[in-house]
N, C-alpha and C positions, 0 to 999 in steps of 0.2 A: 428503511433499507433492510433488506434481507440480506447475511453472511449465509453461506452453505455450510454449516457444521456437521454434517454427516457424514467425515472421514478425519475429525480431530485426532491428534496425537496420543495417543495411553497416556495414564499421568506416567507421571517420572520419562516418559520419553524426549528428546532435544525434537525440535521443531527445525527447520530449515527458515522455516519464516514464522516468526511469532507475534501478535498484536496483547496489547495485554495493559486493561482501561485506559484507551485511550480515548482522548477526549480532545476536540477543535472547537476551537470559538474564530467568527470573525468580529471585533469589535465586543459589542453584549450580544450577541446572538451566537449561540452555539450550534453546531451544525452537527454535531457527533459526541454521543457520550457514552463512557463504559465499554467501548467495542473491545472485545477480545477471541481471538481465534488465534488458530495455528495449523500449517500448511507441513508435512513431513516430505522430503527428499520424491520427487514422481507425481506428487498427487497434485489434481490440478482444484481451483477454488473458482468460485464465481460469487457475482456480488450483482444485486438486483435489487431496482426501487425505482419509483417514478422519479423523475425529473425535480431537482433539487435537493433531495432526500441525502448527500454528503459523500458519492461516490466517487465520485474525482477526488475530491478533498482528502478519503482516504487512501485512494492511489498514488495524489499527491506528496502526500505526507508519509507514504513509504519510500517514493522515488526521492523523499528528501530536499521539498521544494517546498514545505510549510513545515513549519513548526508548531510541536503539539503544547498543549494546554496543560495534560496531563495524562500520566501512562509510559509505556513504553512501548517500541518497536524494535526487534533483537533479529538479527540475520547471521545464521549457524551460529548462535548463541553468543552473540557480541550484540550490545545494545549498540544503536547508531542513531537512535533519536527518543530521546525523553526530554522533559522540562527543561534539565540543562546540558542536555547530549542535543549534538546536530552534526553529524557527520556530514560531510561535504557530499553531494549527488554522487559525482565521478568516483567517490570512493566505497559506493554500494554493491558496485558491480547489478544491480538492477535496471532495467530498460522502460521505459515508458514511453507509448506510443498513442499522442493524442489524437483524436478522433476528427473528423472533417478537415476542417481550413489548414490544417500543420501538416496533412500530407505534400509530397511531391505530387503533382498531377502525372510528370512524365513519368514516373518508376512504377512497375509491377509493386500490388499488394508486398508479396515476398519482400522487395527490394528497399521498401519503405522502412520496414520490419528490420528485416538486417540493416540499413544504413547505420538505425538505434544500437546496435550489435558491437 
């Protein structure tokens, strides 16, 4: 998996969205280890890798629908999910918009989009 870090944070700057070693296992197979990034207020991120390589998984585990192994996950600088942090999804204020089969057929892209909203 490739994270786009070419618009990280300055040090000492707050993140909007911070990752910071994080680590997913499912069972003994771990699927992500060490990932750390940060997203500031505007800036957009993108996440790339072949098929399997933990991208959902870390989507997931932003939008607070797995639980990490280790590390944290901090939004405007409130942690919401570490080892023993797990904020509830509804209470992220984050959107996640899964791919294929979970769309609406009838609804415009847009509307898909927003229903999440």
């Amino acid at each position: 998996m490739s994270v786009n870090t070419a618009h990280m944070p300055a040090a000492g700057q707050e993140s909007l969205l911070s990752i910071n070693d994080l680590s997913i296992a499912y069972e003994d197979t771990v699927v992500l280890n060490d990932i750390s990034f940060g997203l500031e207020k505007g800036q957009i991120g993108s996440i790339l890798g072949p098929s399997g390589c933990g991208k959902t998984s870390l989507l997931r585990a932003i939008a607070g629908f797995l639980p990490l192994n280790q590390g944290s996950i901090s939004i405007n600088a409130k942690v919401v999910s570490s080892a023993s942090v797990m904020l509830a999804p509804v209470k992220r204020s984050i959107g996640l918009v899964f791919q294929d089969f979970a769309l609406f057929p009838h609804m415009t892209v847009r509307q898909n989009v927003e229903f999440g909203l």
